[in-house]
Structures are given as structure tokens and as C-alpha cells.
LUMLUM-321564 format. One record per residue: x, y, z of N, C-alpha, C in turn; residue number from 1. Coordinates in pm, whole numbers, plus 50000, padded with zeros to 5 digits. Example, Ala and Ser with C-alpha at 12.3 -4.5 7.8 and 13.67 -1.06 7.14 Angstrom:
REM LUMLUM-321564
     nu     nv     nw    cau    cav    caw     cu     cv     cw   nr
  51319  49431  50780  51230  49550  50780  51320  49670  50780    1
  51285  49775  50708  51367  49894  50714  51290  50003  50787    2
REM end
This chain:
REM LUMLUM-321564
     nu     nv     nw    cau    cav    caw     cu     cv     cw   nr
  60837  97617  13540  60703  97558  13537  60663  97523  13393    1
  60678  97598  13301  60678  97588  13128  60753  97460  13080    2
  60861  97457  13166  60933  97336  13116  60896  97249  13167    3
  60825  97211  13280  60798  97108  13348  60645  97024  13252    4
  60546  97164  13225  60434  97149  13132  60482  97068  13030    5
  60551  97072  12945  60607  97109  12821  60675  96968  12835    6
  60759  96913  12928  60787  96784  12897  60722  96685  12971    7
  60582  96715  13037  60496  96644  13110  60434  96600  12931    8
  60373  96704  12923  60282  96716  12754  60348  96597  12639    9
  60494  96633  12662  60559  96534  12568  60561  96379  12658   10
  60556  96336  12743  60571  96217  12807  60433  96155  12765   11
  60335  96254  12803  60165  96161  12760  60189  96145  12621   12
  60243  96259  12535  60228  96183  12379  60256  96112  12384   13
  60425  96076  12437  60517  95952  12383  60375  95828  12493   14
  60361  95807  12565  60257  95723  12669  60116  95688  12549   15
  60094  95785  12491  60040  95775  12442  60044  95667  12294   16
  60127  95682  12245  60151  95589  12136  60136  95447  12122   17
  60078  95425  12009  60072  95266  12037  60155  95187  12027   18
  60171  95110  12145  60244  94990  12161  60318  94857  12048   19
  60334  94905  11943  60312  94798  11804  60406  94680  11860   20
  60398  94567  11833  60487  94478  11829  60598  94488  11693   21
  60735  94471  11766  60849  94549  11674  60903  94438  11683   22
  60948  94352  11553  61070  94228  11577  61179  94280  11464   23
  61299  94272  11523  61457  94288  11424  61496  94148  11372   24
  61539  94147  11225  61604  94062  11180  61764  94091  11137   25
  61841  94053  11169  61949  94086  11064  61974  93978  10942   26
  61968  94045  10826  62030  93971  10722  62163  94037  10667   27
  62196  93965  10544  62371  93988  10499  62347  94163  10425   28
  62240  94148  10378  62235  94333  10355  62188  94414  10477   29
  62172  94370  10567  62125  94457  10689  62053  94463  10773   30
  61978  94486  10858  61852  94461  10926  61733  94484  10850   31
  61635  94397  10915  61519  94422  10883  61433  94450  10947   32
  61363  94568  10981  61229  94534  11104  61078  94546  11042   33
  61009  94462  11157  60885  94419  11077  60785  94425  11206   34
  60715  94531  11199  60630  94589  11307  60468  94577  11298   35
  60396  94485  11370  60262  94396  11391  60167  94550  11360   36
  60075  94547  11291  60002  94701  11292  59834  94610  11349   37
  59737  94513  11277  59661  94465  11289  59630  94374  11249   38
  59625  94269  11251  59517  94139  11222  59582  94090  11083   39
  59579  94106  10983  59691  94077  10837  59781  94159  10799   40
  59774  94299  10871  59848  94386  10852  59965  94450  10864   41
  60054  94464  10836  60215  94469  10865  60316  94570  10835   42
  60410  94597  10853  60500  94686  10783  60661  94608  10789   43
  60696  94625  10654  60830  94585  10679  60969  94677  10627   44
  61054  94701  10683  61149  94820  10687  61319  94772  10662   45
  61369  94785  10536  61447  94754  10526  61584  94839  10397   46
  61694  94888  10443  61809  94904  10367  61692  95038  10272   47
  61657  95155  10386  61574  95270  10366  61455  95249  10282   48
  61354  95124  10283  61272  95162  10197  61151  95034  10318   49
  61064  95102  10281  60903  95030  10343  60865  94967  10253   50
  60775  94852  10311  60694  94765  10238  60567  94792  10385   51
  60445  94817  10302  60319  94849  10370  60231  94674  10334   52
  60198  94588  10396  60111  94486  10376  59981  94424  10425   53
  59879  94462  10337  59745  94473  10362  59683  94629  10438   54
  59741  94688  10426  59699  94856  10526  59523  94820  10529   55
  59486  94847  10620  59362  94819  10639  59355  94934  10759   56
  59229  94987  10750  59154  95163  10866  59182  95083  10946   57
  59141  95010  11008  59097  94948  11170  59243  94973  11206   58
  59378  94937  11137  59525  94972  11233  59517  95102  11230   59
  59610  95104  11338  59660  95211  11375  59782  95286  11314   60
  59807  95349  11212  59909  95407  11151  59935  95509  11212   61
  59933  95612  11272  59986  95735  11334  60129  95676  11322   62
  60213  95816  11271  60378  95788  11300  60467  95702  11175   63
  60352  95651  11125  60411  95523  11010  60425  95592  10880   64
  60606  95575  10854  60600  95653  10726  60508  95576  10624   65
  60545  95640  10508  60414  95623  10402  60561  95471  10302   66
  60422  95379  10232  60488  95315  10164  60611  95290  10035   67
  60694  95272  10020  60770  95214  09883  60704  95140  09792   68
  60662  95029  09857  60587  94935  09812  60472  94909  09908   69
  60358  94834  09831  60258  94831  09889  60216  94679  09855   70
  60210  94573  09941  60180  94390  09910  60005  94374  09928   71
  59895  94372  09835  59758  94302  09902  59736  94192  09888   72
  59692  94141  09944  59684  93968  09929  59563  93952  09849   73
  59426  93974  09880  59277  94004  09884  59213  94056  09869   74
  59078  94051  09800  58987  94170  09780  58916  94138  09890   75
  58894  94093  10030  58854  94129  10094  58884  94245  10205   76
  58746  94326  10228  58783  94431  10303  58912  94451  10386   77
  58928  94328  10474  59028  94372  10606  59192  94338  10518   78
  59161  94332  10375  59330  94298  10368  59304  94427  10176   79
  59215  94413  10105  59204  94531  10025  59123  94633  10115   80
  59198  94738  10076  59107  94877  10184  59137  95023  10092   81
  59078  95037  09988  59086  95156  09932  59093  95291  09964   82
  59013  95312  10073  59027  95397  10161  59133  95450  10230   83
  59208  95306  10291  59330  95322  10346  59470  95328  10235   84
  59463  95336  10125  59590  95350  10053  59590  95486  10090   85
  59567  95598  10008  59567  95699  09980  59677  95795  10143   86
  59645  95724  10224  59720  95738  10363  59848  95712  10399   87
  59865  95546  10321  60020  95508  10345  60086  95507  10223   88
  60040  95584  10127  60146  95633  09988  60133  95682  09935   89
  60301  95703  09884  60295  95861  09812  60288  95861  09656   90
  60381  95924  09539  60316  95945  09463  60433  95816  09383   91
  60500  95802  09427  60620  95687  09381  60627  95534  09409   92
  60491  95527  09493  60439  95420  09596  60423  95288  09454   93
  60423  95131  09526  60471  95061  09390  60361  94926  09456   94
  60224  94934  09388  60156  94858  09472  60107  94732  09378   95
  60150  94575  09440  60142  94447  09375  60046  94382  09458   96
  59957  94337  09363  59858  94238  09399  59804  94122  09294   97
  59691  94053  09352  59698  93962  09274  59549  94022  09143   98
  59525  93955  09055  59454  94033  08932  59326  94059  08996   99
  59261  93960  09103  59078  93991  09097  59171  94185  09180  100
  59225  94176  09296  59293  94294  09343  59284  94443  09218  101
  59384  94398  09145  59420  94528  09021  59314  94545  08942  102
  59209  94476  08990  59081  94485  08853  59003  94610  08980  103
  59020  94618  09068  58956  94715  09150  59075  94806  09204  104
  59159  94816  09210  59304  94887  09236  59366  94932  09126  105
  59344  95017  09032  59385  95019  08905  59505  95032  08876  106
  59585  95110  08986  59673  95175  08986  59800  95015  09019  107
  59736  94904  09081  59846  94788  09088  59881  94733  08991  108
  60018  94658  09062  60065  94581  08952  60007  94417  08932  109
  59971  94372  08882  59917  94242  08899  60020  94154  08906  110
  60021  94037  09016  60081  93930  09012  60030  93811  09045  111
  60025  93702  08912  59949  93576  08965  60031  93479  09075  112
  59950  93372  09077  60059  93271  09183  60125  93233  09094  113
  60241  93179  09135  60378  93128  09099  60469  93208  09039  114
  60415  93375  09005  60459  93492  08952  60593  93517  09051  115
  60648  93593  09031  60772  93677  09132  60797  93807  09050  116
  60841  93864  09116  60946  94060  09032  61030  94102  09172  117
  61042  94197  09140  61198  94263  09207  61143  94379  09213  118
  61163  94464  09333  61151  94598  09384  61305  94604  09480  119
  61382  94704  09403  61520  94717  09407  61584  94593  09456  120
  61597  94582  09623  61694  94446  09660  61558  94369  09726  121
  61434  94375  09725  61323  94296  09768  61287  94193  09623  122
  61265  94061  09677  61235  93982  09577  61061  93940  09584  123
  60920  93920  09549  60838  93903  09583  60760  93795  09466  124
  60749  93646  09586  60691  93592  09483  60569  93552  09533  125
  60434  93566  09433  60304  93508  09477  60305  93367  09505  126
  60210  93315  09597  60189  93189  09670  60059  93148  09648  127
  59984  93058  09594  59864  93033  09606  59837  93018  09726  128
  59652  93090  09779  59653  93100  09900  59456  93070  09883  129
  59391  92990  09927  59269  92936  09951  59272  92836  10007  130
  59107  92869  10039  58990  92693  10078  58954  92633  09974  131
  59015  92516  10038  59009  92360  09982  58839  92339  10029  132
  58793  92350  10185  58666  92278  10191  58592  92397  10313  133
  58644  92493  10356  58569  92569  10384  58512  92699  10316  134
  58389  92748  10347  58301  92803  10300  58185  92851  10319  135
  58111  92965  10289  57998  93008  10341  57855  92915  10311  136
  57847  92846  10237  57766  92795  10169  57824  92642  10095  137
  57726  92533  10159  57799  92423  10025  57816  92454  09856  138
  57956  92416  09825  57949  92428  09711  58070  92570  09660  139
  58033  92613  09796  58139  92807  09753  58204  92791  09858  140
  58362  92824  09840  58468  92862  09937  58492  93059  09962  141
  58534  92991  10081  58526  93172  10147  58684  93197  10062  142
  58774  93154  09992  58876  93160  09915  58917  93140  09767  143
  58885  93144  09670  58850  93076  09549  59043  93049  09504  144
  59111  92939  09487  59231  92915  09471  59217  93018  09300  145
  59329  93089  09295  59403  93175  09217  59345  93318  09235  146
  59278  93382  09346  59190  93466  09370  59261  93555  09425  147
  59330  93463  09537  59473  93604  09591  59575  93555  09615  148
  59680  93602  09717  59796  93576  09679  59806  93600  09865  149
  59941  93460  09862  60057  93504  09977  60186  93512  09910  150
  60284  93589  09972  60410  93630  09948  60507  93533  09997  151
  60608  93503  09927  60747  93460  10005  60812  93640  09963  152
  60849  93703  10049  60908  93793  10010  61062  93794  10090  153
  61189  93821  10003  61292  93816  10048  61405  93920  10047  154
  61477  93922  10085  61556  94038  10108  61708  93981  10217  155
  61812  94010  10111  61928  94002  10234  61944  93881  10264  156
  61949  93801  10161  61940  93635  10193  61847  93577  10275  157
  61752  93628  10323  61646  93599  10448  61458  93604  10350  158
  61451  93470  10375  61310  93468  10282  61183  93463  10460  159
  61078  93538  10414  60948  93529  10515  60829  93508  10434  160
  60776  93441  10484  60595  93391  10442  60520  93470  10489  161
  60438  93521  10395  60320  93597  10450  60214  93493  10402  162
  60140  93455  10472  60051  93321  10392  59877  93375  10336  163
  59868  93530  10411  59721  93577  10375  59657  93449  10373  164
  59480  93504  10345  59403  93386  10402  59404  93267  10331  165
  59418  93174  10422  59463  92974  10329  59408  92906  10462  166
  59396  92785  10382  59415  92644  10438  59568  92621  10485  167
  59589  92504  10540  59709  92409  10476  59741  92381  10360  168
  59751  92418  10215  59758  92393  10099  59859  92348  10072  169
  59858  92258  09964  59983  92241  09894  60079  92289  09860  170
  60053  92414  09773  60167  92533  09764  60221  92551  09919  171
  60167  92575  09980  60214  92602  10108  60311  92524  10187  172
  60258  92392  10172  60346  92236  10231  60460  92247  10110  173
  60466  92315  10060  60591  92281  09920  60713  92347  09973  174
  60656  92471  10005  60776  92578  10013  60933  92529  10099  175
  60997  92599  10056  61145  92572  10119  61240  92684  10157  176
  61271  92644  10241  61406  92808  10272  61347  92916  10328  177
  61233  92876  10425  61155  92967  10483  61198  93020  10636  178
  61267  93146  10636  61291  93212  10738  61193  93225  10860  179
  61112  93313  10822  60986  93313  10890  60897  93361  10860  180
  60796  93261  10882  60633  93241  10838  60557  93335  10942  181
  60479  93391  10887  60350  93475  10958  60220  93391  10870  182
  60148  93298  10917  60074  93185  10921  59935  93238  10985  183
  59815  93246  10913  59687  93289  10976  59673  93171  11012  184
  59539  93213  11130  59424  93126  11170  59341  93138  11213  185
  59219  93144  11183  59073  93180  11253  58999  93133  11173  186
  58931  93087  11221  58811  92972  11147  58665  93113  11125  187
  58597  93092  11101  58541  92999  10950  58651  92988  10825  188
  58676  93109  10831  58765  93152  10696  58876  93105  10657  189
  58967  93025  10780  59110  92982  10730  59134  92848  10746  190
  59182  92838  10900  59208  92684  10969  59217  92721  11076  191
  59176  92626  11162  59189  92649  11296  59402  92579  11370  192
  59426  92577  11482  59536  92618  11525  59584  92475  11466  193
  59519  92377  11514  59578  92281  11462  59631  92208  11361  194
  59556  92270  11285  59564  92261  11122  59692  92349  11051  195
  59660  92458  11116  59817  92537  11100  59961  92497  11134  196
  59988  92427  11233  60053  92373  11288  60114  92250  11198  197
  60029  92129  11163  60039  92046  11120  60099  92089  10949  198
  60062  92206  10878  60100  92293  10809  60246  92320  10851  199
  60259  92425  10920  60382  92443  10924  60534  92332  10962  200
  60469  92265  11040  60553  92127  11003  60579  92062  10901  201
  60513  92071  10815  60533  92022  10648  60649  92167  10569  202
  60623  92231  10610  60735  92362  10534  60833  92390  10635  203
  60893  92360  10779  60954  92375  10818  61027  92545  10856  204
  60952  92646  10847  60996  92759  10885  61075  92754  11008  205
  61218  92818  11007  61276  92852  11157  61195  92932  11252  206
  61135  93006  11210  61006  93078  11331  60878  93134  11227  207
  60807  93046  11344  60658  93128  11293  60553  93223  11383  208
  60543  93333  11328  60445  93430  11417  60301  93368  11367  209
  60190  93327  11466  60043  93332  11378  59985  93509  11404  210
  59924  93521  11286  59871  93629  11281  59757  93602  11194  211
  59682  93732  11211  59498  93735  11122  59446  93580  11235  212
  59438  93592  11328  59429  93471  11462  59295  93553  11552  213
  59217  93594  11511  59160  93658  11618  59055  93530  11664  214
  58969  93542  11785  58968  93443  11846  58996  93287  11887  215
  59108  93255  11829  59218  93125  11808  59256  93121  11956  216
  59340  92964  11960  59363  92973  12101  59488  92925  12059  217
  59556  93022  12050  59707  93007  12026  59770  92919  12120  218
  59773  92893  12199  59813  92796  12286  59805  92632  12251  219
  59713  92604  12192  59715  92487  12081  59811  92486  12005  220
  59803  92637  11889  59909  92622  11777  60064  92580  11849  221
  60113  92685  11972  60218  92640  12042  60266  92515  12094  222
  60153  92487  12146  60137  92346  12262  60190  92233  12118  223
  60111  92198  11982  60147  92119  11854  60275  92129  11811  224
  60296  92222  11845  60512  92252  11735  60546  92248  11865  225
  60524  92205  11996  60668  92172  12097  60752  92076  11996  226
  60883  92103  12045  60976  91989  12006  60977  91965  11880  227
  60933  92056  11781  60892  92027  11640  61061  92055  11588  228
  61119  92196  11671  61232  92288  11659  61167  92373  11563  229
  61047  92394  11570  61011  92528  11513  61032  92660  11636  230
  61079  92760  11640  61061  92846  11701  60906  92939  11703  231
  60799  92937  11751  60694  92987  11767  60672  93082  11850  232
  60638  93225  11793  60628  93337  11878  60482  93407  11892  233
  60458  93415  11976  60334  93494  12004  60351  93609  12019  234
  60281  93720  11936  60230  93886  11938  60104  93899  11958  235
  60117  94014  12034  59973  94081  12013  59952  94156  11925  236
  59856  94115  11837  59824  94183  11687  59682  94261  11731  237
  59657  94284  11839  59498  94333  11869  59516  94432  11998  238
  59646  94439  11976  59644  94553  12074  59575  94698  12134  239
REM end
């Protein structure tokens, strides 16, 4: 009867756990996995070492080892979260952001756009990432261009876009040799699906996840890249 308790008890934990969306890559140094936590938020796992990106309270971390490295895009709340470092790293933890970031993160490393560095076999280069014409107010963008940063970060011959919050930008339409893009969208703040789309057709990524998408109708972004030969995948990041 003890045993029956006892691995009933363990079945609701495991039942219990959250569901994350888990995708495998293999590259020439090894696999990579890169597991959906919330809304900009990510983890990526590779050749024994983590990369934590954007940790923000609202995910769900239970279970998630603590960071190697740590990527912020933003000083806004849902992608800088001070609160939430102290949770996913330890005392060796190696955290890069862009300067308005390290001017409130003391402890980061600053990196402007067009910057790059090396964390052992991870390569990480900043991306300019803003609004061109949206904004809270005429005159002010909800993004100020050189304010934060998206990543091409690479590893294992395999480069991925993290695009944090943007437009369609230029930097963005430039890029090349893009594995796969994780591409926001949700309006006010970014672009809506279509706009993304028309974006990622200009950079050509072999697959793109949209993410930071909360009320978007992804089905647009999909329905635009038929036949593009982009591969387009849908997660649930709001699980």
C-alpha cells in the first residue's frame, strides 16, 4: 500500500510539471536543446553549459538548472527582471547585455550592436533591435534604436536569431546564415504578423518560431511564408 502511495505521489509530481515546449537541434559539436519558458524567455542547453535568455518571474522555472550565461535584450520589465536573476545564477554566472541594461545590472557585461564575444564554444553577437514608427506617444518610440539588443547566437556551426523587441529593421533584413529565428510579434510594441513575415522573407531563416506573440494571430504569420520554404513552427509560449 506504501508503495502504491509513494508512486501514485510521484506520478502527480511528474503530472504535475510544466509542459515546456522542448525543440532538439543537432549541430557538428552536438546537440542543442532550446526549451520555450515564456513570452521572450528561453533556455538554451548545449555541450554541458546553459544559456538563460531574458528570465523573467511570470515563467515558470521549477527544475531549470541555474545559468552559465545569462543574454538580456531590454530594460524592459518582461525581458530585464532583477528579481529573477538571483534564481537562475550562480556565482560563475556570465551575464551580457546591452549598456542602457549594465547601467542597471551592474554585475553585466555590456555589449553594443554590431558588438560580438565568445563564451567558451558559444559565439554572441548584438543585433540592433527597435521602432522605426511605433510608439506610445508621437514623437517617442516604445524602442529607442541602440537601446537593446537581439542576438545571432551560435554554436556548432548552427547560428539562431533571437530578435527581442523590433520592427522589420534593417539590421534584421541584412542578416545571413540564419538557422533559426525566434521573431516577436505583438503590436503596439513590435509588428504585427504580417510585417514579421514580410521580415523574415528578407533574411531567409530555415525555420522560424514567433515568440513574445501574445495576442497575434499566428495563423497570418503562417498563412504569409506558405511556399516561402521557410519552415514555420508554432509553440505554445503561454502555456
Amino acid at each position: 500500500m506504501k508503495a502504491f502511495v509513494a508512486l501514485f505521489a510521484f506520478a502527480a509530481l511528474a503530472f504535475a510539471q510544466p509542459q515546456r515546449p522542448v525543440e532538439t537541434f543537432q549541430s557538428k559539436a552536438g546537440p542543442i536543446k532550446i526549451t520555450a519558458i515564456r513570452h521572450a524567455s528561453l533556455m538554451m542547453e548545449a555541450g554541458g553549459q546553459v544559456v538563460h535568455v531574458d528570465p523573467w518571474s511570470q515563467g515558470n522555472y521549477d527544475g531549470l538548472p541555474p545559468a552559465d550565461l545569462i543574454l538580456i535584450t531590454d530594460v524592459h520589465g518582461d525581458h530585464m527582471d532583477p528579481k529573477m536573476l538571483p534564481k537562475v545564477k550562480k556565482a560563475s554566472t556570465v551575464i551580457v547585455a546591452p549598456k542602457a541594461v549594465a547601467a542597471n545590472i551592474t554585475e553585466a557585461q555590456a555589449l553594443n550592436n554590431g558588438e560580438s564575444k565568445t563564451f567558451g564554444r558559444w559565439t554572441i553577437e548584438a543585433v540592433a533591435m527597435y521602432n522605426e514608427k511605433r510608439g506610445p506617444a508621437p514623437g517617442k518610440l516604445y524602442h529607442d534604436k541602440g537601446r537593446g539588443n537581439g542576438y545571432v547566437v551560435a554554436y556548432g556551426g548552427m547560428r539562431f536569431y533571437l530578435s527581442g523587441d523590433t520592427e522589420g529593421v534593417a539590421e534584421m533584413r541584412a542578416l545571413k546564415n540564419i538557422d533559426v529565428a525566434f521573431l516577436t510579434m505583438n503590436l503596439p510594441f513590435t509588428m504585427p504578423p504580417e510585417e514579421a513575415a514580410e521580415a523574415a522573407k528578407a533574411f531567409r531563416p530555415k525555420i522560424v518560431y514567433p515568440y513574445h506573440y501574445r495576442g497575434s494571430d499566428l495563423a497570418v504569420f503562417e498563412k504569409a511564408l506558405a511556399g516561402s520554404g521557410i519552415e514555420v513552427r508554432i509553440r505554445d509560449w503561454y502555456y
